[in-house]
Structure formats: structure tokens, C-alpha cells
N, C-alpha and C positions, 0 to 999 in steps of 0.2 A: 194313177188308177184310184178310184175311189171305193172303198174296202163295202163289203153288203153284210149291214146287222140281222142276225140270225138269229133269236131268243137272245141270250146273255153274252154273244160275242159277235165276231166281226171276221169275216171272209177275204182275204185279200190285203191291199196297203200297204203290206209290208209284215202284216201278222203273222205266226207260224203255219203251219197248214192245219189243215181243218180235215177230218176224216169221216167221212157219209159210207155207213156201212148198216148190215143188216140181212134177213136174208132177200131172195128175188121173190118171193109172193109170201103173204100170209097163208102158214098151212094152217095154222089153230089161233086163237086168241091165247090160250099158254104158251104156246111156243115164241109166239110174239115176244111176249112178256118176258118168258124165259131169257132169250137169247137178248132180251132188249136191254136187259137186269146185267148181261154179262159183259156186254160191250160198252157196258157204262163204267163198270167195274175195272174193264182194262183201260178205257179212255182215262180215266182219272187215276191210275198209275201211271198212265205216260204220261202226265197233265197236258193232254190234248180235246179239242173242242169236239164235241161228235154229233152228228144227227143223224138221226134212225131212219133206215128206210126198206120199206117194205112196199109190194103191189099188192089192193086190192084185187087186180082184175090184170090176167098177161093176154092183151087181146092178139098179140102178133105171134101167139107160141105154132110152133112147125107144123104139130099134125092138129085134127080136130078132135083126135081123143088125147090131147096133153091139158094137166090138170090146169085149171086158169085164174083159180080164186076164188076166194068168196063172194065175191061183186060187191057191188057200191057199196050199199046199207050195211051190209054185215062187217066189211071191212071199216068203212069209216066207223064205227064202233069199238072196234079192234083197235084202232091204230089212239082212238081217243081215250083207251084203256092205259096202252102202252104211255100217253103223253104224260096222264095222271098218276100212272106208277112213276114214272123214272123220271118226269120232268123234263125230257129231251124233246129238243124239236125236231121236228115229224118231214119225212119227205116223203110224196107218193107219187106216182108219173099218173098222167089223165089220157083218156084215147076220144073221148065225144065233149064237144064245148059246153055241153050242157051237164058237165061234172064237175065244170070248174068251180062256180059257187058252191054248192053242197062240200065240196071238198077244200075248199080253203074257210070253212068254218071251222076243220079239224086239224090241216097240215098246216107249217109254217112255208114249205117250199113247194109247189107246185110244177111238176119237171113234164115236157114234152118230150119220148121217145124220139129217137132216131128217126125212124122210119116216118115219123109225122112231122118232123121239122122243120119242114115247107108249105103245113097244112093253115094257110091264114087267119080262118075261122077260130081256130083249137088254141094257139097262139095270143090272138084276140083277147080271148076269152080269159085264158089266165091270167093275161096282164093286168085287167079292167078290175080284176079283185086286187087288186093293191100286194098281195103278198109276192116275196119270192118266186120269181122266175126260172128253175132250169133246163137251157133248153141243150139237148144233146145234139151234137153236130150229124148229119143224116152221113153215114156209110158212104154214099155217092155225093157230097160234096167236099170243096175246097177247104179249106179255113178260111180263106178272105170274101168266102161264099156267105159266111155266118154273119157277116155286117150287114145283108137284106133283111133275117132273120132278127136282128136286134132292135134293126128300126123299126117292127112292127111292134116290138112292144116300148120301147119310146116312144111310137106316136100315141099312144096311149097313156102318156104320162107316169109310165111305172120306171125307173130306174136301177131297180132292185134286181140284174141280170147275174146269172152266172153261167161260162157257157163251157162245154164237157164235149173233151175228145174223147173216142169210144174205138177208133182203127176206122181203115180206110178201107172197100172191097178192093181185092189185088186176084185176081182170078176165081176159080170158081171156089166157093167154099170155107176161104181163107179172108183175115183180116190182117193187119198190118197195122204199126202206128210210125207215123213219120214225125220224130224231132225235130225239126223242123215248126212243126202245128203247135206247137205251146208259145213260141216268141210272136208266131203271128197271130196266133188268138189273142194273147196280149195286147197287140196291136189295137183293139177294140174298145179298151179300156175298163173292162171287166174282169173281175177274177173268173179263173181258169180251174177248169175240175179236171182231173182225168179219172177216166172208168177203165180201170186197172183190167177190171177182171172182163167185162162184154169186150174187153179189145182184144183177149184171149179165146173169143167163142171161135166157133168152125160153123160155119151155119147150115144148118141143113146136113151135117155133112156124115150125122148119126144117123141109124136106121129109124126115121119119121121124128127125131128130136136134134135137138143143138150139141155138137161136140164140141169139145175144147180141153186147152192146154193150159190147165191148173198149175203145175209144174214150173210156171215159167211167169209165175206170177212176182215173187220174187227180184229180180233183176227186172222185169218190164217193168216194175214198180220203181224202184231204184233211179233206174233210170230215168224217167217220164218229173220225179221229185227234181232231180239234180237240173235237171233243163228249165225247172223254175216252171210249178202252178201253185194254186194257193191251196187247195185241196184234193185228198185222193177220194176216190170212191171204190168202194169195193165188196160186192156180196160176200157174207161170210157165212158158215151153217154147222154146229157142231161134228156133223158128221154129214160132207157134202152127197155121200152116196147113195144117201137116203133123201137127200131134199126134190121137191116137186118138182123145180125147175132150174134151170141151169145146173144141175150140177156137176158136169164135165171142168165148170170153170170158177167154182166156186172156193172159197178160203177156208180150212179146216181153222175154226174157232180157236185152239192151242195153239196154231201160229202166229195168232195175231200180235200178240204181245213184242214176241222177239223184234217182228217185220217190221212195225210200229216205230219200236227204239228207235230201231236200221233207219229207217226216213224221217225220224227227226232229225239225226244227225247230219244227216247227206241235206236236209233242207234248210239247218244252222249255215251251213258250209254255204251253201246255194246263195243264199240272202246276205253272206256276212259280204262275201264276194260280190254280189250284184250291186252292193252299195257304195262298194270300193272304184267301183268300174264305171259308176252310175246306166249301169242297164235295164237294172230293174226297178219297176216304181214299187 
């Protein structure tokens, strides 16, 4: 596998993991800033690589009165504050291909939704700016589904992929993540993200918003490291019960620290072993 430079580090290959955290939309430009200032702060007590990641715009939120963001202009400003402040690089998911340029003038990673991860146009688009690719595996597919997905932005000549498990739909409401999906997204030859916390959602399953199982974020983390990816993802909010969106599933900012430790260690283990074994590249 060949590892993907991100600002001042490298993704994969064999490097330690990488942690994409922040909160699920921009609710202010301070709070951006705020929480972008914090998560730096604990990044660089674990000496771990981080980039920041906030939505613009939640075009897939449950009801049509759930709050959705700033949108484009005001957000890519936002998030071009936060770059300047803290120096991190930036990740924001896109829902219209015609976001893609205006938005990879500011982000370093350009990530495609779940839910649009079949969408060819959207995909296209991101790839054809040269930057960072994340594309999130869609709920109703395979893992070995994600290799059509990848060849569209290879054919494009971008290289720069990273491809994120997020749970699988398993009945009505519910998500699941199968161990399994991280050896064979592997298989792909890209590094592998997991989205800790949206594979913790209940969707739909709130009265007109997204539920979820915060509580068990913890051990689905843990575990999801140990099975070997190169980075987690994870929304995090000082105080999730207040945040716009997701907060049924989100990380109370004072945990992070401990959590953090926790999967560095379980991810030393992981890699000391994969290379003893030779399984993992």
C-alpha cells in the first residue's frame, strides 16, 4: 500500500494512525476555531497526526427543519480561518460536483458521503482537482463493492484515495460494522479510515433526527484499530448535547485524550504484529 501525504504527514504504509476529528457541521466560525485549537492541542500530546473536519452544508440531515450549516461561501471561510489559525489540514465532505473546485481551494481532503458514493458525476469532480479523495463506503454496499468506486477516480489520474467504513444497514434503523471490511478494503490498496462514530448512528430512528449509541464508541473504536486501518475518524463536540447535528453519536471532547492513548497502543500492537506475520503492508 502506498501511504497518502496529507499537509506534513502520510496516511497509511505502515505509519501510525492518523485521526480526523471535529465537529459534524460548522455551528459558528469560534467554535470552529475553538474546538479546532483543542483538538490540536490533544493531537500533539499524543503525538498523533490530525485533520480537522467539519460540514459546510449536512445536505442528507433527517427532517427539513434539522439545522444544515452555513453553506458553501460562509463555510469555506470558516474552515479557511480555522486552516490559518491551527495549521491543520482541513476535510469537508461535497454533495454537488460543482463544489468541488471552490472547495478544494480551501480543504486538503475532499470526502464523498455515504449516501453519494455511487454518484459518478460527484466523484469525478473531486478527483479531477488533484487533492485528497475520501470516499465513504455507501451503507448498502460491499467492501469489495468500493473497487468500482475507486476506479473512478483512478481513471482520472488522482491516486490520492482513502476509503472509510462507516457500518452496514442491518434492519430497520440500525447500523453494524463487519470486521471483516477493513482486511478487504485493504485489499484495494489504499489506506483505510474508519468512521467510529456515523457507524454508531440509528438513523432515522429519533423522533425526525438521527439516534445513536455514543456509549459504545469506545470499544467499536478499539476494536475497528486492532483489525488494522490507518486512521480513525471521529466527530467530537465539547459538550455533544448541545451540538447541531449528530449528537446522539458524538465524542465528549474530555474523552478524547484518554481514548486516543487507548488506540495508539492497541495500533503499536496491531502493526508490530502485522509485520511479524507479514499481513499487513
Amino acid at each position: 500500500m502506498k501511504p497518502v501525504s496529507i499537509g506534513s504527514f502520510a496516511v497509511g504504509g505502515g505509519n501510525p494512525i492518523a485521526l480526523i476529528a471535529g465537529p459534524c457541521v460548522i455551528e459558528s466560525p469560534a467554535h470552529a476555531v475553538d474546538l479546532a485549537l483543542a483538538l490540536k492541542e490533544i493531537a500533539e500530546k499524543c503525538e498523533t497526526s490530525l485533520v480537522f473536519k467539519a460540514s459546510y452544508d449536512k445536505a442528507n440531515r433527517t427532517s427539513v427543519t434539522s439545522f444544515r450549516g452555513p453553506g458553501l461561501d460562509s463555510g469555506l471561510r470558516t474552515l479557511a480561518e480555522v486552516k490559518a489559525r491551527t495549521r491543520l489540514p482541513i476535510l469537508t465532505d461535497i454533495h454537488e460536483p460543482f463544489h468541488a473546485a471552490p472547495v478544494a481551494e480551501v480543504a486538503d481532503i475532499l470526502q464523498i458521503p455515504a449516501f453519494l458514493s455511487r454518484q459518478t458525476d460527484l466523484i469525478v469532480a473531486a478527483a479531477r482537482t488533484g487533492k485528497v479523495v475520501n470516499v465513504k463506503k455507501g451503507q448498502f454496499l460491499s467492501p469489495r463493492d468500493m473497487r468500482h468506486v475507486v476506479a473512478k477516480i483512478t481513471a482520472e489520474g488522482n491516486e490520492s484515495i482513502l476509503v472509510t467504513e462507516r457500518g452496514v444497514s442491518f434492519g430497520y434503523n440500525n447500523l453494524v460494522v463487519d470486521m471483516r471490511a477493513f482486511p478487504m478494503l485493504r485489499e484495494l490498496g489504499y489506506p483505510v479510515v474508519f468512521d467510529v462514530t456515523h457507524s454508531l448512528q440509528l438513523p432515522g430512528a429519533g423522533d425526525g433526527v438521527t439516534a445513536g449509541l455514543a456509549e459504545y464508541i469506545e470499544p467499536l473504536a478499539s476494536a475497528g484499530v486492532g483489525a488494522g486501518v490507518d486512521a480513525v475518524f471521529m466527530e467530537v463536540h465539547e459538550e455533544p448535547a448541545r451540538a447541531k447535528s449528530d449528537a446522539a453519536n458524538a465524542l465528549r471532547l474530555d474523552k478524547l485524550e484518554a481514548l486516543l492513548r487507548k488506540l495508539k497502543r492497541i495500533d503499536a500492537v496491531a502493526r508490530e504484529s502485522s509485520v511479524e506475520s507479514g499481513v499487513r503492508p
